[in-house]
Every structure is written in structure tokens, then in C-alpha cells.
N, C-alpha and C positions, 0 to 999 in steps of 0.2 A: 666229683666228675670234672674233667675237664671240658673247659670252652677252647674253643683255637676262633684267633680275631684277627681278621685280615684286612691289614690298608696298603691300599696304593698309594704312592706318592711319585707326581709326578715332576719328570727335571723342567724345571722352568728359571732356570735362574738361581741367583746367589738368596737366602729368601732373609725379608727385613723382621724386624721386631715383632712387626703383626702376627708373619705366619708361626716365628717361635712360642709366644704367648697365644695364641690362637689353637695352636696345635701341632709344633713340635712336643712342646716340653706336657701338654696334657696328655700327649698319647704313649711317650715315654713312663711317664707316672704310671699307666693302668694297664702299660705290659708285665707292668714289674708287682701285681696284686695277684695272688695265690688263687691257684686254679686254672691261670689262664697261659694258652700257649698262643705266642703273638708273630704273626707273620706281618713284615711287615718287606713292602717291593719297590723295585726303582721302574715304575713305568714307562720307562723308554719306549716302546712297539707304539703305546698309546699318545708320546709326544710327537711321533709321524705325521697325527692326525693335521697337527700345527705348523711346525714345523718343518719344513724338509734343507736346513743347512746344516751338513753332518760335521761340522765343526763345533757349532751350537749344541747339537744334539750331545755329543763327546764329551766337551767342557762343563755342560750342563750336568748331564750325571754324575761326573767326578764332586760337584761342588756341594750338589745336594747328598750325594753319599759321604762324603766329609763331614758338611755341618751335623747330619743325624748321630754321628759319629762324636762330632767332638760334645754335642748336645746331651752326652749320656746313653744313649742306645748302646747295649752292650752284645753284640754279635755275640756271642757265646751263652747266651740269653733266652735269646730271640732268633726265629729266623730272618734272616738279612740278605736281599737278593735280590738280581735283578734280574727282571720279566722277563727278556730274551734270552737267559741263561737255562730257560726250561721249553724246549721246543716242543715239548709235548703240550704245552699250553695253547700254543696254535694246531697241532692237532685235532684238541679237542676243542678248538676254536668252529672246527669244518663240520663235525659230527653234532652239535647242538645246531649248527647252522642248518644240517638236515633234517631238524625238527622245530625248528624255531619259525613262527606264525609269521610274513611281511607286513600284513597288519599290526601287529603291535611293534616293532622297526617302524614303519608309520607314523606311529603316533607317539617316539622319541624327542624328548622338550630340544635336544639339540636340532635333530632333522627339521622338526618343524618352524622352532627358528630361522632356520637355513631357508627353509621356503617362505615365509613369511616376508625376510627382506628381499627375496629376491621379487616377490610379487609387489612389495612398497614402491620398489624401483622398473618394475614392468619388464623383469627378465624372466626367461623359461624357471619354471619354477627348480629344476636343478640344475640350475646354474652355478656353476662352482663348486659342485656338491659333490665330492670323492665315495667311493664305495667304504673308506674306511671312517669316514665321518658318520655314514648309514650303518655298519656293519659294528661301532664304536660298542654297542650293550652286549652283542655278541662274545667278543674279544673278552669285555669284563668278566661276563658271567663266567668265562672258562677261568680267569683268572681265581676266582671265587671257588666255584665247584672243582677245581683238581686239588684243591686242598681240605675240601668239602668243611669249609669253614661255619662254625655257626653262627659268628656274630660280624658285621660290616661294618665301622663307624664312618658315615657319611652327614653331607650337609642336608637342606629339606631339597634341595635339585636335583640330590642325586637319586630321592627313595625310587624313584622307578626304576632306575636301572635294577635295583635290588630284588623288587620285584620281577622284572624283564629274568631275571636269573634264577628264581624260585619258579616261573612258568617254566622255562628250560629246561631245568631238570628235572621237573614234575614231570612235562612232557614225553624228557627222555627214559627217565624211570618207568613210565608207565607202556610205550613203544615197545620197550624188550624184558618187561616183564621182570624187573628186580630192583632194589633202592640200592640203585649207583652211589647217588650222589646225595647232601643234605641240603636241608632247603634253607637257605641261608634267613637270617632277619636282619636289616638294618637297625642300625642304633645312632640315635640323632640326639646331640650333648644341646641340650636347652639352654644350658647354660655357657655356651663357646664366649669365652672373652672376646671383644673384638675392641681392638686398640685403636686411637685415633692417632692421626699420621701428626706431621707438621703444620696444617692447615685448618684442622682440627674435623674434619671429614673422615672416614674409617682407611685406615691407612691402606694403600692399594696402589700397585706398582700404573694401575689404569689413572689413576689422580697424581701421580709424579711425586708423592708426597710421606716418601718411605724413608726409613733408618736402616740401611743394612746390617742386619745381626753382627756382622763380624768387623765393622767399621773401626780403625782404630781413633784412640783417646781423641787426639784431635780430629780427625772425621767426627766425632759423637760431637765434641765442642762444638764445630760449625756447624753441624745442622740444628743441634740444641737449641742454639742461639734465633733461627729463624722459626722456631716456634710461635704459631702467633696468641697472643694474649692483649687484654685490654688497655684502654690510656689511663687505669689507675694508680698513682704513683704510689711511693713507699711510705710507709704509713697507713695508708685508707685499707680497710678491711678488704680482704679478695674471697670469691666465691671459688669453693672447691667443684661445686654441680657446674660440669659441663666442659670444664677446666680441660684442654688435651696433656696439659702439663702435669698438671695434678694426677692424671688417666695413669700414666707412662709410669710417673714415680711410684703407684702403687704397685703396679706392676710386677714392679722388682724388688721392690722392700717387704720390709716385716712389716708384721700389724702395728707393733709399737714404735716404726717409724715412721708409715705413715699415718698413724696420731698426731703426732710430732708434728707434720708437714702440714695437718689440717690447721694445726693452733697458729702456725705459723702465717697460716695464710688468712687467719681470722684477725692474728696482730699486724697486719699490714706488712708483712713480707714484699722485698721489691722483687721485681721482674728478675735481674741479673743474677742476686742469691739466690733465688728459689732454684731458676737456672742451673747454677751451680752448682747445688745441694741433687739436684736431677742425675747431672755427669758422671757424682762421683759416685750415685747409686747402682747407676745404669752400669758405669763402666767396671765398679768393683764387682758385679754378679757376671759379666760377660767376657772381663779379663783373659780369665783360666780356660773357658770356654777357647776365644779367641786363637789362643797360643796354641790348644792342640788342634783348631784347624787348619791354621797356619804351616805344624808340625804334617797335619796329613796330606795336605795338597801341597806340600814339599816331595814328597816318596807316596805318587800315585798309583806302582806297582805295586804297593802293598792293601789299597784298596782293593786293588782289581785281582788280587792274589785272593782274599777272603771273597769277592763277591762269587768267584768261578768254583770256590772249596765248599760254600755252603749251596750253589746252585746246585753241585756235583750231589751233594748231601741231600736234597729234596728229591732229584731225581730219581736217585736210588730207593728211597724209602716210601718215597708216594708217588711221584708222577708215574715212573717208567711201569711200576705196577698195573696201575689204573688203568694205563694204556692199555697194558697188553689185555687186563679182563673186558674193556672196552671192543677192542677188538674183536676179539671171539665173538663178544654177545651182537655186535652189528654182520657179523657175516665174514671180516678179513680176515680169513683162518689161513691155516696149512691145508692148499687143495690135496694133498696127499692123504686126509682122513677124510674126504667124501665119500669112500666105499666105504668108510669102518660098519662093521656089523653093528646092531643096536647097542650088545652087553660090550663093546667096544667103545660105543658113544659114549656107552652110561659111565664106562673106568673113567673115560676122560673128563668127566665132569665131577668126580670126585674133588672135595675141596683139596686143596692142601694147606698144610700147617702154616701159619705165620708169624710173625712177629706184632707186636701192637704196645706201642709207644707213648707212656702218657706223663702227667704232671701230678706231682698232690700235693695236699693244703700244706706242708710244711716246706716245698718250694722245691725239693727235689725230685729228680727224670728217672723213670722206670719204665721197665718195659716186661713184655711177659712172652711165653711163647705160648700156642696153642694148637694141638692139633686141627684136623679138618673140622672134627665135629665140635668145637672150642673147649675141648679139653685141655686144661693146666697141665702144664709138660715140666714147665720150668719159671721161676720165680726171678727177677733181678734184685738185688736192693737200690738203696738211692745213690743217683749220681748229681755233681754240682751243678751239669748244664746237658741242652741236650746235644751235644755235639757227642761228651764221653759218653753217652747212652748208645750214639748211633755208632759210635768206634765201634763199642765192647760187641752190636749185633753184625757191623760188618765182620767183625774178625771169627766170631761162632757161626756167620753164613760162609764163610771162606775154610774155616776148620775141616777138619777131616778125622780128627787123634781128639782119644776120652781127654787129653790132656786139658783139650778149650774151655772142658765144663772145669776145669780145677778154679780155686780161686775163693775168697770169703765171700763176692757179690753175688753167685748166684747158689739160690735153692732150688734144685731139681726135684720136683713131686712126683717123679714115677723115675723110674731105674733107665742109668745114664745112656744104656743101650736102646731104649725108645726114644730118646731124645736125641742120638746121632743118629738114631733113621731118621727122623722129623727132618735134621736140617741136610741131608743126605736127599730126603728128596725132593727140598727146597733147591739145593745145585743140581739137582735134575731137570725140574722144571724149569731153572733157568738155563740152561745147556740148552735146551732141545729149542 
């Protein structure tokens, strides 16, 4: 079975070593373990909250959608997009909002923050306090539930939100009487690396005390070099517990080099070596890295070519969907079927056939079709990513001619002429 695992990532900048070892390059790793289908998003809507200079905002997304990029993130993978590119996400931004409790909005660790200093400082308690700051769990949750994600990996600040989006759609599922959406669960990594900066504090753009991931060689040299460490000179035994230098160089080395780097440090290794041995660790893992972000944030139309092609791709296969069965079930129909007679209702609520897209343990994209009653119509076999999955079902939703089913990738399990009604009046319902 497949898991689908959703992270936001939000543009805030060019990001240092911490947030790579911290959680670019872990959450790369565990999109790429069998079974799981990984959405991963550039939360722009949600850097509004902080931000409002739309140059920042611009620069910003471009930088973070480069480094995930040159980080290993493989778009053809993964889904790779970004947040305003799916406007149905604020849609159903509106539609949980008219189910969503103000009491628990209320009792939001940011909002309440927000109130807190403003009463420290004896100002109206929403002082400064935007609706989108208040409104911030909402936003999430839809981000969440339009992909109807099962798993969230978040910090321990964020589990409410998670929660705040499992009431949502519980709420909302239970109002109109059908399970919309999944009820998502967070997932908090126990074990997050957290790097120490140059100061030896955990590295944080808030302590001024960061290594920018993509710094070249001599950038790493100079800041390297202001790492602080002890007055014990060369020769006397040094302590690797505690060490930010020592922190960094495992970081990015092997185990059997940093073996190496402990014995060294235990034979009185000097400050400026160790240093040294540091740069060329750091910089030989980040090199190649470096070069293809260099290369992307060179031709940033091709960024922004891929973010609008896999947006395009989400929309069609889930959001726009979603919407429209959303719709109907809240009330925003075609006033043109108010009169329909009941056995008129009832045609209309006839399922119709779909498509349903998944992943398996040997790492390849299938998909299957189904009639109304989820009857097997037709079989895929495996594709390399899901991009050639969602080609192959746009092109058999676009078909017309027995020709579409030709081909060695798919097995038809009922005769090909039930399987062009199927998708016959899939372009029906989409027409109408």
C-alpha cells in the first residue's frame, strides 16, 4: 500500500548547513524508500504571513527551489510544486473555514504567542495580529487534506497544527455525510540532527552564526576558520564531546573518517589542521552539489517551467477533482438540476469510473481504472516515475479511438468496448 507524505517548505532564504543536515538531505532520503509517494511544496501563500516584500518573496522561492534541486530532489520522483500553483488549495482553504471551531484558532501556539507579547508590552491583545497569522492552521490543513496525505513530517511545534487538520476534516467529513478527506498523522523524526553553528550554539540564521550550504571554497575557508574552539595548543589531547568542529566534520564524512578525526583529536591535533581537514570534507561533499545550483539559478525559467508543469499535473489528477465532488456535496451545484425529479437525482449521483494512481514496493507508478461500483476495467503495468503514469492516463482521458488501449502497458480485464464507455463518460462529466 501506498503512504503519500507531505512537507511544506517554506522560502525563507538561501538555507545554511543546519537546515541541509537537519532536513533537506533526510527528507530526500525517505522520499526515495518504497511505498511512499512524496509531495513535497514551496509554501509561498504561507511566507505572506512574514513577509510582505515581493522581491524577497520571488528571490526567495527561486533559491529554495534550486537548492532542493541541486540537493538530489528528483522532480520526476516526487511531486515538486508550489503552493499557489494549485488555487483550489485556497478554495478549500474557505470550505474547512466553514467548519472549522474559532476556539481551537484560539488556542494556536502562534496566535497565542502573538497575544502574549502584546499583553507583556500592554497593547490590545491583537495588536499586529493579521487574519492570516490567525487563519495560518486553516491554510495548512487544506494544504494537507487536498492531497489527502497520510503522513506530515513536522517539528514537536508544529503537532497541532496536524491535529487542527485531522479536527477539519473529521468535522468536514462528518457535516455532509461522506469521508472526503484522510485524517492525516504527524510524524516527528526523534532523532533530527541539529548542527552547531560557528559559535558553537545550534546554528540559526536568529544567532547570525550560519554556513550557507552553497558558500564557495573560500567562503567555507573563512568562516571555518572563525569557528570557536579552545586555548589548547597542538599536541595536548582535545575533546571531541561538545566540539562544534568535530559536530560539522561528522556531518559529512564517513564513519571511517570520522574515526580518524577522533584519534586525531585524541593525539593533539592543532586547531588550524583539524580546520583544514574540516574544509576539505565539507567542501568535497558540497562541491557538485554547489555547481548544479549555481547551474539552476543561472536559467531560472526552467525552474519555473517544471514548477507550473507539475502544478498543472496535481491539478488535473487531484485538486480539480476534489473540487468539483466538494462542491456538489456543500450545495454549489448547477441551479439548472433543482427541479430534477428524484430518479433524475438519483442518475446523478451515479459514481462514475476513475482512474487511481499508486506506487509499489519494487518502486514503480501504476495506475488502474475502475468503474463506478470499483470494478477493474483495465490494468497498467509499471512506469519509471509518476509523471509517465499521469501522461499515459491523460492521453486514454483525451482518446476517443480503441487505438488508445493498444500498447504492451496495459491489461484490459473486460472487453475494450466497456472500457471506451468508461472513459467516454469520464469526457462527459468533464464537458458538462
Amino acid at each position: 500500500m501506498t503512504t503519500r507524505v507531505l512537507t511544506g517548505i517554506t522560502p525563507s532564504g538561501t538555507p545554511h548547513l543546519g537546515n541541509y543536515v537537519g532536513a533537506i538531505r533526510p527528507a530526500i532520503a525517505a522520499s526515495q524508500a518504497e511505498g511512499i509517494e512524496s509531495f513535497f511544496f514551496l509554501a509561498d501563500l504561507h511566507s505572506l504571513i512574514k513577509a510582505q516584500e515581493p522581491d524577497r518573496t520571488q528571490r526567495s522561492t527561486l533559491e529554495i527551489a534550486a537548492s532542493w534541486l541541486a540537493c538530489g530532489l528528483d522532480p520526476d520522483k516526487v511531486w515538486f510544486y508550489r503552493q499557489s500553483d494549485i488555487p483550489e488549495t485556497t478554495e478549500l482553504m474557505w470550505l474547512l473555514t466553514c467548519v472549522a471551531g474559532k476556539g481551537i484558532l484560539n488556542r494556536a501556539h502562534a496566535y497565542k504567542a502573538a497575544i502574549d507579547k502584546n499583553r507583556e508590552e500592554q497593547l490590545d491583545d491583537d495588536a499586529g495580529v493579521t487574519a492570516g497569522l490567525f487563519m495560518y492552521p486553516v491554510l495548512m490543513a487544506a494544504d494537507i487534506l487536498i492531497f489527502n496525505a497520510n503522513k506530515v513530517p513536522v517539528g514537536r511545534d508544529q503537532i497541532q497544527h496536524i491535529e487542527m487538520a485531522r479536527d477539519f476534516g473529521q468535522r468536514f467529513n462528518h457535516v455532509y455525510g461522506k469521508e472526503f478527506f484522510t485524517l492525516p498523522e504527524a510524524v516527528v523524526d526523534e532523532q533530527v540532527s541539529v548542527l552547531a553553528g560557528l559559535d558553537g550554539r545550534k546554528m540559526s540564521k536568529s544567532y547570525n552564526n550560519t554556513i550557507p550550504l552553497f558558500a564557495s571554497r573560500a567562503e567555507l575557508k573563512k568562516l571555518i576558520a572563525q569557528i570557536v574552539t579552545d586555548s589548547r595548543a597542538p599536541g595536548e589531547p582535545k575533546d571531541t564531546e561538545g566540539s562544534a568542529l568535530f559536530q560539522l566534520y561528522q556531518a559529512f564524512a564517513s564513519a571511517e573518517q570520522s574515526a580518524a578525526f577522533a584519534q586525531a583529536f585524541a593525539d593533539g591535533i592543532g586547531w588550524g589542521d583539524a580546520k583544514a581537514q574540516l574544509l576539505d570534507v565539507v567542501d568535497g561533499h558540497l562541491a557538485p552539489m554547489r555547481e548544479r545550483y549555481n547551474a539552476l539559478m543561472a536559467e531560472p525559467e526552467k525552474i519555473e517551467a517544471l514548477l507550473r508543469r507539475r502544478g498543472a499535473q496535481l491539478r488535473e489528477q487531484f485538486a480539480v477533482p476534489l473540487l468539483r465532488e466538494l462542491r456538489n456535496a456543500v450545495g454549489l451545484r448547477d441551479l439548472s438540476s433543482v427541479g430534477d425529479k428524484p430518479q433524475e437525482k438519483a442518475a446523478a449521483k451515479v459514481a462514475l469510473p476513475l482512474f487511481k494512481q499508486y506506487r509499489e514496493a519494487d518502486g514503480q507508478f501504476y495506475f488502474k481504472l475502475l468503474d463506478g461500483q470499483g470494478n477493474l476495467l483495465l490494468q497498467s503495468t509499471g512506469y519509471p516515475s509518476p509523471r509517465d503514469a499521469g501522461q499515459r492516463i491523460a492521453g486514454l482521458k483525451q482518446a476517443d479511438q480503441a487505438e488508445a488501449l493498444g500498447g504492451t502497458d496495459l491489461k484490459l480485464q473486460v472487453e475494450a468496448g466497456q472500457v471506451l464507455e468508461a472513459l467516454a463518460a469520464m469526457r462527459e462529466a468533464v464537458a458538462d
